[in-house]
C-alpha positions as CSV (number, residue, x, y, z in Angstrom):
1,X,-16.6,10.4,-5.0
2,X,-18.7,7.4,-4.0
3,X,-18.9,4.1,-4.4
4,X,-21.1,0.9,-5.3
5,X,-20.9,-2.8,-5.6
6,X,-22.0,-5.1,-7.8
7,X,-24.3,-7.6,-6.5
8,X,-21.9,-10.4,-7.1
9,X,-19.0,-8.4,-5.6
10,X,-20.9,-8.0,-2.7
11,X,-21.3,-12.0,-2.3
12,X,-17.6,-12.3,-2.5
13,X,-17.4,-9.7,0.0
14,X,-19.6,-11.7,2.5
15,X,-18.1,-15.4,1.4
16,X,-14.6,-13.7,2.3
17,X,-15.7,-12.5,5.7
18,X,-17.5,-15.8,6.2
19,X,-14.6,-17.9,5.5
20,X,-11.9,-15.8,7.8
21,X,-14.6,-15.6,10.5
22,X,-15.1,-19.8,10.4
23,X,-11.6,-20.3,10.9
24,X,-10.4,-18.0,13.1
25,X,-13.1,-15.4,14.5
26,X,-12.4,-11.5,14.4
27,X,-10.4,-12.1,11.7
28,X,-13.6,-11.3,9.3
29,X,-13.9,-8.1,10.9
30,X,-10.0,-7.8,10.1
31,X,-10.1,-8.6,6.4
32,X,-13.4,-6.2,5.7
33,X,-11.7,-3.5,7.8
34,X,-8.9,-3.9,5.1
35,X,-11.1,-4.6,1.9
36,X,-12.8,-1.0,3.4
37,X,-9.5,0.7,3.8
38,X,-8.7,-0.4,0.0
39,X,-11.8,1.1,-1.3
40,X,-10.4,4.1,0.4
41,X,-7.1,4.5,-1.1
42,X,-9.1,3.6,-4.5
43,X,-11.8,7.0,-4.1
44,X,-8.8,9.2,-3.4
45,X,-6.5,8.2,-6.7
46,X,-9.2,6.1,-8.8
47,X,-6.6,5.9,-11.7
48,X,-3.5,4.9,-9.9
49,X,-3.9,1.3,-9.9
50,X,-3.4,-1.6,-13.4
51,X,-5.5,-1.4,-15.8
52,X,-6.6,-5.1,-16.4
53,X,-9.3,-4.3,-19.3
54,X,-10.1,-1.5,-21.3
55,X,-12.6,-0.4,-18.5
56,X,-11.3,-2.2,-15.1
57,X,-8.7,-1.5,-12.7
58,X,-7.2,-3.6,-9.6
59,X,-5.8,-2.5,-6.3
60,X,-4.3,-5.4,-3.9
61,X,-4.7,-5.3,-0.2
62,X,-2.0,-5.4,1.8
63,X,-2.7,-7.8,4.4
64,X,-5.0,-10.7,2.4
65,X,-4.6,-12.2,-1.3
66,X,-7.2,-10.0,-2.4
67,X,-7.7,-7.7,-5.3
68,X,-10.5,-5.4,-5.8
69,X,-11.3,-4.9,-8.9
70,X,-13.1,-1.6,-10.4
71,X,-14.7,0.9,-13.0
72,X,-14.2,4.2,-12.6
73,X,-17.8,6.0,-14.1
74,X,-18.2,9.6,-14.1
75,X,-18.5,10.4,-10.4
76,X,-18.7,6.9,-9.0
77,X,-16.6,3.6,-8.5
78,X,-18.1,0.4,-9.5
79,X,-16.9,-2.6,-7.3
80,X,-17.1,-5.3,-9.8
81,X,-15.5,-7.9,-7.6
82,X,-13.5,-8.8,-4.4
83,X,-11.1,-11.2,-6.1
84,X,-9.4,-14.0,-4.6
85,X,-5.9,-13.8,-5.8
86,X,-4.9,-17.4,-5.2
87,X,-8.2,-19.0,-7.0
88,X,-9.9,-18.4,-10.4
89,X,-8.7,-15.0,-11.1
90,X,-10.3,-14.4,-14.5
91,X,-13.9,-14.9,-13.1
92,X,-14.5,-11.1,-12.8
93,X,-14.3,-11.0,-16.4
94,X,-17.8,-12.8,-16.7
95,X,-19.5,-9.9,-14.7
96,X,-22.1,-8.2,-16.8
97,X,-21.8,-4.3,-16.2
């Protein structure tokens, strides 16, 4: 199975590294080594995690308040956003698909 992001997942993704790497560098690398690891553990049991809408699941890291949140599609995992657990939680919802 492979996976994709949605252009404003990918934003997050980059904002997220930004922001570790600003305050304390190489830990950017560290949090998209785990955001990577996630994705992992998401294209070997795609259905395992919460559904959080009819058509979206979550996985939470387990080093950073994060939570990736996805569509399974046919053969594919969307990567509708790299969620911020702490801030604004609902914005994913706004995501057009």
């Amino acid at each position: 199975m492979k996976f994709s992001f949605h252009p404003l997942a990918i934003k997050e993704l980059i904002d997220s590294i930004d922001y570790y790497e600003d305050n304390n560098p190489g830990l950017g690398l560290e949090f998209f080594k785990e955001v990577y690891t996630t994705i992992q553990r998401i294209l070997q049991f795609p259905n395992a995690w919460s559904k959080i809408s009819q058509n979206c699941r979550r996985c939470i890291t387990q080093r950073f308040p994060y939570g990736i949140i996805y569509r399974v599609k046919e053969k594919e995992i969307l990567i509708v956003s790299i969620m911020q657990l702490n801030q604004k939680p609902k914005n994913w919802d706004k995501v057009k698909l």
